[in-house]
N, C-alpha and C positions, 0 to 999 in steps of 0.2 A: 664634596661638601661646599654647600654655600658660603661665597664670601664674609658673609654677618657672623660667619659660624664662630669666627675670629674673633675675642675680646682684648679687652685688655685685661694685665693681671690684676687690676687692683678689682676686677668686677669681677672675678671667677673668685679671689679668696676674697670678698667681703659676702660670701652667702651665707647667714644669721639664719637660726632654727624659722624666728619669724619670715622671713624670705620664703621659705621654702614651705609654702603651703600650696592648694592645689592649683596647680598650675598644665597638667598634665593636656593632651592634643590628642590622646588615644594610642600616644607609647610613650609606655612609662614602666619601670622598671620594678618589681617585685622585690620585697624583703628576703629572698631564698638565692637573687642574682638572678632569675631568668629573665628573658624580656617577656611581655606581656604584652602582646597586643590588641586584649581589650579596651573600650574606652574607661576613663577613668573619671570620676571628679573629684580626686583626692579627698576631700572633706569626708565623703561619705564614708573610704575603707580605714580612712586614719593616715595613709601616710602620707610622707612629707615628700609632694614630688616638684621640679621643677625645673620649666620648658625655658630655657633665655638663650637667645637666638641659634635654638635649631639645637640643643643640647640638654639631653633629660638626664636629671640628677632625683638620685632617692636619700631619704634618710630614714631608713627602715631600723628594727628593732635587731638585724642579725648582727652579727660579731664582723660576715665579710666587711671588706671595703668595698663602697660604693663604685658604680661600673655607671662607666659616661657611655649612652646609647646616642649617635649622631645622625640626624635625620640627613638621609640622602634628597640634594637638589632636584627639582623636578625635569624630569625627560627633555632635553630639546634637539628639534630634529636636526641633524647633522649640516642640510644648506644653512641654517639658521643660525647655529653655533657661532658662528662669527662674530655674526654682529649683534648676537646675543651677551656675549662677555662687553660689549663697548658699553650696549646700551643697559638692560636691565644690571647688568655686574656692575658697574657703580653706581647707578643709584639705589641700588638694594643695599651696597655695601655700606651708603650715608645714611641714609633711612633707617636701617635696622641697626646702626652699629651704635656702640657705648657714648652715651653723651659729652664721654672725653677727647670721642674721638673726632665729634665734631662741632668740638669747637677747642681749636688749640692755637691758641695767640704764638703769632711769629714775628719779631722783630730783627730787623736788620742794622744789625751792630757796624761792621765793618764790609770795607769794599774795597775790590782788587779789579784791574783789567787790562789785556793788553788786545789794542783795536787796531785794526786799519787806519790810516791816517797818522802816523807818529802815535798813536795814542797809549799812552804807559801807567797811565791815574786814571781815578773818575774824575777829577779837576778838567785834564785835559780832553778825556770825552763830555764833560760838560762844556768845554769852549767849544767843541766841534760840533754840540746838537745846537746851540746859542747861536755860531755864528754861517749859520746853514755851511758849512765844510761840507767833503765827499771824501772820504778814503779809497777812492777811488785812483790809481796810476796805471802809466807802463806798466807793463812787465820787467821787472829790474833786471839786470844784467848778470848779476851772482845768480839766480836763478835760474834762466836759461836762455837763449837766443831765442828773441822773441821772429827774427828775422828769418832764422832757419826754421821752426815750426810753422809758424803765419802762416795761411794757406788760403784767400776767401772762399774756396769750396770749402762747406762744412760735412759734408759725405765723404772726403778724401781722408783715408784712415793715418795714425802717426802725423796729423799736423791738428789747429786747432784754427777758428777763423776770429778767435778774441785777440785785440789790440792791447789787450791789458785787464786788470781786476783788482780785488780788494787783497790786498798783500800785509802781513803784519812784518814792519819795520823794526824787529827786537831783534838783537845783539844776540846770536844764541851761542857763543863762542866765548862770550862774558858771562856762563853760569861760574859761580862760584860751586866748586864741587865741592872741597873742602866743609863750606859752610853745612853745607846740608851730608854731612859724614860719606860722601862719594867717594871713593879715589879716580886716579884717571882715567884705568883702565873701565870701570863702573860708568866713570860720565859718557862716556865714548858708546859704550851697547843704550843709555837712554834715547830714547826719542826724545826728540825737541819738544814736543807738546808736552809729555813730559817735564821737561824741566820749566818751561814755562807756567805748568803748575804747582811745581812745588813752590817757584819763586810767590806766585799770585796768592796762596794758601797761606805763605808767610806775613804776604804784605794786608790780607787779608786779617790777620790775627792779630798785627802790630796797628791795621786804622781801630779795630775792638779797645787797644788797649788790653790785649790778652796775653801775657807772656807766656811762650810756647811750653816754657817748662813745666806750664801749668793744665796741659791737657794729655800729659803722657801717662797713658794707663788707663786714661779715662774714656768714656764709650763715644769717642768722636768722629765723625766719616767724613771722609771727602767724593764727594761724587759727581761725572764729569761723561758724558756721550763724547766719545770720538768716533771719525768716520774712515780717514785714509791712515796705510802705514808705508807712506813709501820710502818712510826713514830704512824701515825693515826689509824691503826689499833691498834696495839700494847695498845694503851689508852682504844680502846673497850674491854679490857683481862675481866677487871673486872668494872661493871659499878657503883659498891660503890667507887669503885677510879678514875673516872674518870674528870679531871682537870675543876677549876671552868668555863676556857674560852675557853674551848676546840672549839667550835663551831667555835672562829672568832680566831682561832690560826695556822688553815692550811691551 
């Protein structure tokens, strides 16, 4: 099914007797429920048929309920598929799609961040784009010997030939678990990104002016691309030690 084929709900149920005149593409569906793949031009047999993005609906005289016939996407060759979904697939999907859907005003209320560079606010990453800063360091020492890895072969496997990168300076050892209904045992199987989100999501809610109690229930997401878990590896070192919740922790 084509992506357009998607609407929104307010556009499936506001279809008015007047809506649904002929609109029909050469399938349309029959008062008896069979499909029909004659062409049609609605006005002419009487009924009430109607094509909106890739989805024929009847409003025929019989007693059944109406049966949604959905037009299948056209063929495309398998090399092509690819870069077929990148290209054609959105912009078919803005083009064709409900005029709610494009255009839907976004405002940003509040903001959270934790950068390279000490960086803990958008204050203090606004001083660090201001005053041309780098979050750029060593390689810190808690982290790992930078001395033992170092290696200026960069082909030499188990070593690395960077002098240092962008590191985020947060306290991860300062979550408050409690706060956010953790217990210890719980904080311990999180991942540090992890927690680092939930802290950012809080602080995120509190620049809104949004008190948290007031989105419980309600249809709100938090959404977030990670890429490494080497928190979760690190737990597999030793499996006599590994965390009672580890499972539902990463």
């Amino acid at each position: 099914m084509a992506p357009y084929a998607l609407t929104p709900t307010s556009e499936r149920g506001s279809l008015s007797d007047g809506e649904l005149n002929g609109h029909g593409n050469g399938v349309h569906e029959s008062t008896n429920g069979n499909v029909d793949h004659e062409p049609s031009s609605g006005a002419a047999n009487g009924h009430h048929d109607a094509h909106r993005n890739g989805v024929a609906l009847s409003d025929g005289d019989s007693s059944e309920p109406p049966q949604l016939v959905l037009e299948s996407a056209p063929a495309i060759p398998y090399e092509t598929a690819y870069t077929s979904g990148y290209t054609d697939g959105y912009t078919e999907g803005y083009t064709k799609s409900h005029i709610e859907l494009q255009n839907q005003p976004i405002a940003i209320v509040g903001m959270s961040c934790r950068f390279p560079g000490n960086v803990s606010t958008p204050d203090e990453f606004w001083e660090l784009c201001a005053r041309a800063r780098t979050g750029f360091s060593e390689i810190p020492k808690d982290r790992f010997s930078g001395n033992r890895f170092v290696h200026p072969n960069p082909g030499k496997s188990g070593t690395t030939n960077a002098h240092g990168g962008n590191f985020v300076q947060a306290d991860l050892k300062a979550f408050d678990a409690p706060f956010f209904s953790f217990t210890a045992q719980e904080a311990t199987s999180l991942d540090p990104q992890q927690r680092l989100l939930l802290e950012c999501t809080f602080e995120a809610l509190e620049s809104a002016g949004i008190p948290k109690h007031s989105i419980v229930g309600q249809d709100v997401g938090c959404f977030i691309g990670g890429t490494f878990s080497e928190y979760e590896a690190d737990l597999f070192r030793d499996p006599e030690t590994i965390p009672m919740h580890q499972a539902t922790g990463q």
